[in-house]
RODO-2510 file (C-alpha; in nm, 4 decimals, decimal comma):
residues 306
     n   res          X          Y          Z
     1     x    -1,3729   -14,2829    -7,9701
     2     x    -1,2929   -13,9184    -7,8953
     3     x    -1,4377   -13,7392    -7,6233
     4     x    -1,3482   -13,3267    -7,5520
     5     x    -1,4318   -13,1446    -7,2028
     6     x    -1,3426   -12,8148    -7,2246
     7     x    -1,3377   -12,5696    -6,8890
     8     x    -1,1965   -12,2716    -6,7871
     9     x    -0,9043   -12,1901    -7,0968
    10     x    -0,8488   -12,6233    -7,0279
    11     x    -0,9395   -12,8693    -7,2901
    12     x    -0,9208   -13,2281    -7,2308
    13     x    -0,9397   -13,4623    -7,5292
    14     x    -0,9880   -13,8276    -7,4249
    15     x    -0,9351   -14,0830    -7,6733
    16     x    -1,0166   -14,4277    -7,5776
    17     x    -0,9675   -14,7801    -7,8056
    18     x    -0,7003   -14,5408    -8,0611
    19     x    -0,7095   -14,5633    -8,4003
    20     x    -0,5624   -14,4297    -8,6799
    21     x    -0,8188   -14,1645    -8,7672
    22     x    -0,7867   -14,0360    -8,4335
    23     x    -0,3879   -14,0653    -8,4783
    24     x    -0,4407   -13,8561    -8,7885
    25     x    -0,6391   -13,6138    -8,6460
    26     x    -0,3963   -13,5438    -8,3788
    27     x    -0,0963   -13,5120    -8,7092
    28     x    -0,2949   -13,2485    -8,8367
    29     x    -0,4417   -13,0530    -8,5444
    30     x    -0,1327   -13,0781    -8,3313
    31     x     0,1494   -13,1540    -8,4957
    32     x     0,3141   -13,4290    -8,2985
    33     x     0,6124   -13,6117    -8,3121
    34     x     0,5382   -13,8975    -8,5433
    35     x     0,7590   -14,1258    -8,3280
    36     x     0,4991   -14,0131    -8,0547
    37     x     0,2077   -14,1139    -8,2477
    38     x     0,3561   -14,4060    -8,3638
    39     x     0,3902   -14,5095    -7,9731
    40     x     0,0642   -14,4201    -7,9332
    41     x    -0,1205   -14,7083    -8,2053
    42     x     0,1515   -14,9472    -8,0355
    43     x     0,1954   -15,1320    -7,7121
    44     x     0,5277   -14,9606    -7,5269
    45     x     0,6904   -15,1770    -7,3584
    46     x     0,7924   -14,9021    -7,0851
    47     x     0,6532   -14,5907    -6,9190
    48     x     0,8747   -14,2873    -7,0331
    49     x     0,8790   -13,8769    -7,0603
    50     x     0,9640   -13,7237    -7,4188
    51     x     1,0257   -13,3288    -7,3584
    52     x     0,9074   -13,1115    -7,6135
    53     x     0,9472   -12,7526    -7,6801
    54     x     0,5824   -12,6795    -7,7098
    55     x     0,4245   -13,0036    -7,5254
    56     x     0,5741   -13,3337    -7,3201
    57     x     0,4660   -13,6566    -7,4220
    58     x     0,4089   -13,9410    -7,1227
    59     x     0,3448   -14,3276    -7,1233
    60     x     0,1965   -14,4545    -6,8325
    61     x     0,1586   -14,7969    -6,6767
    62     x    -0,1161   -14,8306    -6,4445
    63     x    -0,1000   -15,2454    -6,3198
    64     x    -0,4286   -15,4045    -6,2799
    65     x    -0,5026   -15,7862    -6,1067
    66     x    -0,6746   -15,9704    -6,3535
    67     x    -0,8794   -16,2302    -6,1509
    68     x    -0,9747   -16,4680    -6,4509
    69     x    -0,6033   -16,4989    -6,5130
    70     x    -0,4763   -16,4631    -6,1668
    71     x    -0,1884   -16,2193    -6,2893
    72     x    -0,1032   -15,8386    -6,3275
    73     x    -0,1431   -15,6568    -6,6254
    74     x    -0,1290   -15,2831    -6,6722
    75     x    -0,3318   -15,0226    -6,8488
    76     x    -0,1419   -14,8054    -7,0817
    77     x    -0,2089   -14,4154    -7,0666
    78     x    -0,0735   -14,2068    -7,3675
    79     x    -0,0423   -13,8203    -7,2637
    80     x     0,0241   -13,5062    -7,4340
    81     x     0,0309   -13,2281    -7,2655
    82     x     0,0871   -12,8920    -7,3805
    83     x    -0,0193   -12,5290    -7,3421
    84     x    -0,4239   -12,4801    -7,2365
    85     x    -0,4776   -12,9025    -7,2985
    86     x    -0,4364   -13,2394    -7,2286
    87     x    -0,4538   -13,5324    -7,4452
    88     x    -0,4836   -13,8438    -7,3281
    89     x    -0,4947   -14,1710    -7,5220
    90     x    -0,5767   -14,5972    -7,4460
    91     x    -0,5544   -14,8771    -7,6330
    92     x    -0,8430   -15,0120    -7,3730
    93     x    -1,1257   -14,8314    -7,2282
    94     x    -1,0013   -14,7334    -6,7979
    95     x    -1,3572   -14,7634    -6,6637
    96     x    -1,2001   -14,5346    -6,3307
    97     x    -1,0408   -14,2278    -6,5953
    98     x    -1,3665   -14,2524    -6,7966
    99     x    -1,5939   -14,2581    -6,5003
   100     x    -1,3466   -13,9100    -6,4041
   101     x    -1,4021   -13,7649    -6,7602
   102     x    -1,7922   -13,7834    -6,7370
   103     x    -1,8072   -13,6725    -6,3690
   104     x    -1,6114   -13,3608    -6,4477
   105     x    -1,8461   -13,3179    -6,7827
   106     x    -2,1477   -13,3500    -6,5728
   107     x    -1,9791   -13,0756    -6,3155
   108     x    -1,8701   -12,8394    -6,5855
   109     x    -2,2289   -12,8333    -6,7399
   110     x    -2,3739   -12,6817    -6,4300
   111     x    -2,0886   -12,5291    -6,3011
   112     x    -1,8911   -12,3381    -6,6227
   113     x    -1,6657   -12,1928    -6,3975
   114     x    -1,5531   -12,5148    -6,1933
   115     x    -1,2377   -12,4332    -6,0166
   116     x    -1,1544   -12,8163    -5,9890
   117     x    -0,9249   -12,7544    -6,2895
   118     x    -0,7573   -12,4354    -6,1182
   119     x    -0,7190   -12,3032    -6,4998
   120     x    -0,4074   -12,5476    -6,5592
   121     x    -0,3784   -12,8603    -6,7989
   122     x    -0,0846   -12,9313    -6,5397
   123     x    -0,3049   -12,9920    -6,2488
   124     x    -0,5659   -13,1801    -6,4428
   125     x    -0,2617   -13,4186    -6,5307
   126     x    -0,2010   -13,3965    -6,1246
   127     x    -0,5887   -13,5114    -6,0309
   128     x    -0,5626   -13,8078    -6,3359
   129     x    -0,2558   -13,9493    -6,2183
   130     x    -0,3602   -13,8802    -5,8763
   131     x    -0,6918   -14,1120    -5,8936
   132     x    -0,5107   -14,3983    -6,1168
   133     x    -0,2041   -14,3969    -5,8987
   134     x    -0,4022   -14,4327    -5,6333
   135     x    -0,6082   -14,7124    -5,7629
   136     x    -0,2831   -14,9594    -5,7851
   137     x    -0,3143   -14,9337    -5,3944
   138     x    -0,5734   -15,1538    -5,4144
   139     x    -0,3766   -15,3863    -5,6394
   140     x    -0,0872   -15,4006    -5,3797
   141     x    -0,3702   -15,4966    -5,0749
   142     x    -0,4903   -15,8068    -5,3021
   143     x    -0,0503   -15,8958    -5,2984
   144     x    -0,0172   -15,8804    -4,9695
   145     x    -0,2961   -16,0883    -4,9090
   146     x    -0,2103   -16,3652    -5,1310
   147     x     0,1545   -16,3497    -4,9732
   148     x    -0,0380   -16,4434    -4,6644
   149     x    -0,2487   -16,6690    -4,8038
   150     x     0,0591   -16,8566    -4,9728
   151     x     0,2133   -16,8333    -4,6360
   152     x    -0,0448   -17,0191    -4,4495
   153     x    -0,0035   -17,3047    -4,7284
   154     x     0,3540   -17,3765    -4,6754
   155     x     0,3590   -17,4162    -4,2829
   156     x     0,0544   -17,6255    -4,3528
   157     x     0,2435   -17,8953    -4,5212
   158     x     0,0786   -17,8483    -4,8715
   159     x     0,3774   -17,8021    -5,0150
   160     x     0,2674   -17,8373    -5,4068
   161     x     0,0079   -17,6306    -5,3619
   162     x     0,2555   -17,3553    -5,2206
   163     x     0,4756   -17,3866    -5,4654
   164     x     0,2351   -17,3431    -5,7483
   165     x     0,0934   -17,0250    -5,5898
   166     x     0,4876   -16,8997    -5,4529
   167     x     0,5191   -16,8770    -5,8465
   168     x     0,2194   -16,7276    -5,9460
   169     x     0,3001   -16,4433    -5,6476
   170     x     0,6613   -16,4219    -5,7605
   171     x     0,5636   -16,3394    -6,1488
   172     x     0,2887   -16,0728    -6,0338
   173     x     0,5116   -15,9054    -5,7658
   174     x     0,7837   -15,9053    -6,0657
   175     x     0,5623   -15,7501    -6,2895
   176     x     0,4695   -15,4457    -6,0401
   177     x     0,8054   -15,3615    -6,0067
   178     x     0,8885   -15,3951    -6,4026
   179     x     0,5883   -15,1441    -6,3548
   180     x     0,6184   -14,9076    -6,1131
   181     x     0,9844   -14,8424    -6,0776
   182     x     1,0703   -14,6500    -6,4228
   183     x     0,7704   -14,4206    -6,2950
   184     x     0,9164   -14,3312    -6,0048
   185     x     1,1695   -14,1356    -6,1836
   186     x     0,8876   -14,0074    -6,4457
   187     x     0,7240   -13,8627    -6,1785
   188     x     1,0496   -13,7108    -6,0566
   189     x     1,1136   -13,5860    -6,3499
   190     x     0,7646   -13,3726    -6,3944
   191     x     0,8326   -13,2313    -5,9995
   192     x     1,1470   -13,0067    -6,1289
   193     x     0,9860   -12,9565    -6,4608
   194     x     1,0098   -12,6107    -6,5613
   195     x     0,7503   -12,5369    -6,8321
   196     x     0,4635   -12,2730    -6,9326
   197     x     0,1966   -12,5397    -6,8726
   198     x     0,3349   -12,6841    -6,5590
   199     x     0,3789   -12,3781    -6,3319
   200     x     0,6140   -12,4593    -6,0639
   201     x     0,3297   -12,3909    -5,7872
   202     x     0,1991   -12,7763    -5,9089
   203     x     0,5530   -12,8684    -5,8337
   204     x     0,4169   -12,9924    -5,4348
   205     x     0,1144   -13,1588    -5,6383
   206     x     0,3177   -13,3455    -5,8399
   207     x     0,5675   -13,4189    -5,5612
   208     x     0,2698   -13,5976    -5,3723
   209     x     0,2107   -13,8614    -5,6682
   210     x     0,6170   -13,9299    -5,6516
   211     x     0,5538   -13,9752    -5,2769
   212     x     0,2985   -14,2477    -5,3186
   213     x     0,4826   -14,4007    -5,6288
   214     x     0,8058   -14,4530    -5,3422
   215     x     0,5651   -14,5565    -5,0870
   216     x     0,4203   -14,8021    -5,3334
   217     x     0,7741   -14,8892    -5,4533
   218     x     0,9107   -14,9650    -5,0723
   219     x     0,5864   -15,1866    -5,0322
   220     x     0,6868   -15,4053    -5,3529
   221     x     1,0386   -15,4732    -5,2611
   222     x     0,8511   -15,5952    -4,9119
   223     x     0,6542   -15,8329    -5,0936
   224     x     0,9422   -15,9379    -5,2713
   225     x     1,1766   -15,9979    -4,9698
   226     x     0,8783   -16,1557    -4,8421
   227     x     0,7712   -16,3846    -5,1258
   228     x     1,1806   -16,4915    -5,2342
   229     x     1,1449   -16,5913    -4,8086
   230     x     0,8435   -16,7879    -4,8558
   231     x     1,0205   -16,9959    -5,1478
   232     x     1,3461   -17,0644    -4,9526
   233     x     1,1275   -17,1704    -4,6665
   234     x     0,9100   -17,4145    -4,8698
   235     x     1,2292   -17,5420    -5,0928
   236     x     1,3715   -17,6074    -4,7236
   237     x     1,0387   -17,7983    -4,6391
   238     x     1,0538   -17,9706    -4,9875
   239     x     1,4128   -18,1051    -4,9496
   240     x     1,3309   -18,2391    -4,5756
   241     x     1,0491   -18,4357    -4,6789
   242     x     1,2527   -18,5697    -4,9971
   243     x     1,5256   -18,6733    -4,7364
   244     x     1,2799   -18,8414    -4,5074
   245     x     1,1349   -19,0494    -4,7869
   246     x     1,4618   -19,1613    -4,9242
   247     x     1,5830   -19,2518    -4,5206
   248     x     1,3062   -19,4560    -4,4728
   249     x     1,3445   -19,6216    -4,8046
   250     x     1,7011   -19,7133    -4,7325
   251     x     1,5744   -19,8550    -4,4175
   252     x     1,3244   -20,0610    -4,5593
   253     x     1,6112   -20,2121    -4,8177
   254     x     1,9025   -20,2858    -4,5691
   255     x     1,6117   -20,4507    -4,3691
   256     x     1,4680   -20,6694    -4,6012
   257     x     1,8233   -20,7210    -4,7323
   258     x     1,8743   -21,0952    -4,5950
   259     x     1,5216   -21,1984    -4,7286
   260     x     1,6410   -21,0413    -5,0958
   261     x     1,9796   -21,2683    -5,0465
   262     x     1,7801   -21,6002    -4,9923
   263     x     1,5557   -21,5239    -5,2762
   264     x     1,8402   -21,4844    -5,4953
   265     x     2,0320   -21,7613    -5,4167
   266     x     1,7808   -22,0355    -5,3363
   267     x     1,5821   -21,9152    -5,6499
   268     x     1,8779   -22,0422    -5,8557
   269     x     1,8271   -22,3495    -6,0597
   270     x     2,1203   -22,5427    -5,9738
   271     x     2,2290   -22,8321    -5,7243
   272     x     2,4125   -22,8726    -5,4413
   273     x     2,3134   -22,5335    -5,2552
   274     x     2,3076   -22,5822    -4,8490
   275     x     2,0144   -22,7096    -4,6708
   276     x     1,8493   -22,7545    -5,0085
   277     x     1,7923   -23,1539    -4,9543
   278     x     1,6069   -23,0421    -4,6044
   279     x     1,2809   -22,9026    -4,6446
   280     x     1,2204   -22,7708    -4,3487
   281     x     1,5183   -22,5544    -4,2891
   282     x     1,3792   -22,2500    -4,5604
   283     x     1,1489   -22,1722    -4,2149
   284     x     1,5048   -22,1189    -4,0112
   285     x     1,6130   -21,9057    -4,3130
   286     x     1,3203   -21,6705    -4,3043
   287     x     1,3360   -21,7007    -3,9228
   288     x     1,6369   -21,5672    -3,8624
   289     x     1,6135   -21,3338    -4,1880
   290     x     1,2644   -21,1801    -4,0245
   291     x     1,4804   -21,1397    -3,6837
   292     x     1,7187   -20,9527    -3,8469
   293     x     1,4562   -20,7206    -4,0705
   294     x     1,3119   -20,6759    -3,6853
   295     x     1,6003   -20,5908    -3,5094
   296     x     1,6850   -20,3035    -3,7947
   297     x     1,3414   -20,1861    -3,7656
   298     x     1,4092   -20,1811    -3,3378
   299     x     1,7101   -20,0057    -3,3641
   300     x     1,6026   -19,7382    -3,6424
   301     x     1,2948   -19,6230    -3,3729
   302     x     1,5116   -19,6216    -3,1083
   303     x     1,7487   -19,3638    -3,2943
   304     x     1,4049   -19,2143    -3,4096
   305     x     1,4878   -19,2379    -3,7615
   306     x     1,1247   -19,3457    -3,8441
***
């Protein structure tokens, strides 16, 4: 579905669930790259910047928390941007960047000379990746929270349950920074770009996105150091409670030990074994067998090792 807001000399095309008509309509109008459009009916795997004489083309990963799934995904933003427009393109509708598109719609229709544009496709890209960038903020508070929630699990002894959720924490926080840190240098990139649709006076706009990307970028490698802390500790807690079960095993079978020998040999079908003509003497046996398993048990409290 194809969508056009135009203001001032600005003309935003938006172009949400892409297909190929609207991939041929852009062949013909604009004369793209066919790599570009190519990228644009596919999934890329990674945010990049193609520079253009006449236009720059942009892929942008904006992550998401998917709460049915319990995992970050991202929303993929196509972008051409070239003299008096922007283009921008998703597989999936971006209820935030359509919500954006219909506000400013609504705003141009009673005000035709809105200066919310400031006559530049550049600073429309500015106030898009402004508002989605800023979204993931949101998406970073939900991470930290779960690294505290996963905290609280492993100093409370439920050590499964930590270690289920340590891995769900460890894939998401893996997947913001297989996310956010190629954009980092995107967004470097478009602050010392020198083109006739990004006047260098949007330079300090553009320069504030990069700012939050880094501050966004410091907070994941937190939650990293945090989370790869978190599974030390509990592998730590894991490995103590493995070596307390196996110690008090080993207890239990040096104590019962004697009783095991006098099973074994008196449950032997053959003749002429000790004490076997004397009935009564199987009670000494256990006797002093149960004195022993006693004294082991004794001595192992008294060195606290149960």
């Amino acid at each position: 579905m194809r969508k056009t807001l135009t203001i001032h000399n600005v003309t935003w095309h938006h172009i949400e669930k892409t297909s190929a008509k609207d991939i041929q309509y852009l062949a013909e109008e604009f004369h793209f790259h066919p790599l570009d459009l190519q990228d644009c009916y596919s999934v890329s795997q990674r945010p990049k910047i193609d520079t253009y004489p006449n236009y720059l083309f942009l892929v942008f990963h904006f992550p998401l928390y998917d709460q049915k799934r319990n995992r970050i995904r991202a929303y993929e933003l196509n972008v051409f941007i070239g003299k008096g427009y922007l283009i921008t393109l998703t597989q999936d509708v971006i209820p935030l960047l359509a919500e954006y598109f219909s506000e400013l719609q609504e705003k141009g229709k009673r005000e035709p000379k809105l200066d919310r544009l400031k006559n530049s496709p550049g600073y429309l890209l500015y106030k898009v990746l402004d508002l989605l960038f800023g979204n993931v903020v949101r998406v970073l508070d939900t991470m930290s929270q779960m690294i505290v929630d996963t905290e609280e699990e492993v100093y409370s002894d439920e050590t499964k349950q930590a270690a289920k959720d340590i891995g769900i924490v460890r894939r998401n926080v893996m997947n913001l920074r297989r996310h956010i840190q190629p954009q980092v240098g995107m967004l470097g990139q478009l602050v010392n770009m020198n083109a006739s649709f990004l006047p260098k006076t949007l330079s300090v706009y553009f320069d504030d996105v990069h700012d939050n990307l880094e501050r966004m970028w410091s907070m994941i490698e937190t939650y990293k150091e945090n989370i790869d802390g978190l599974h030390n500790t509990n592998e730590s807690l894991i490995n103590q409670k493995t070596s307390e079960v196996v110690k008090l095993l080993t207890i239990i079978s040096v104590a019962f030990l004697p009783l095991t020998l006098l099973t074994g040999i008196y449950g032997m079908n053959i003749t002429g074994l000790p004490y076997a003509e004397h009935p009564g003497a199987i009670f000494l046996f256990f006797g002093i067998a149960l004195l022993f398993v006693g004294a082991i048990i004794y001595f192992s409290r008294r060195k606290d090792l149960i």
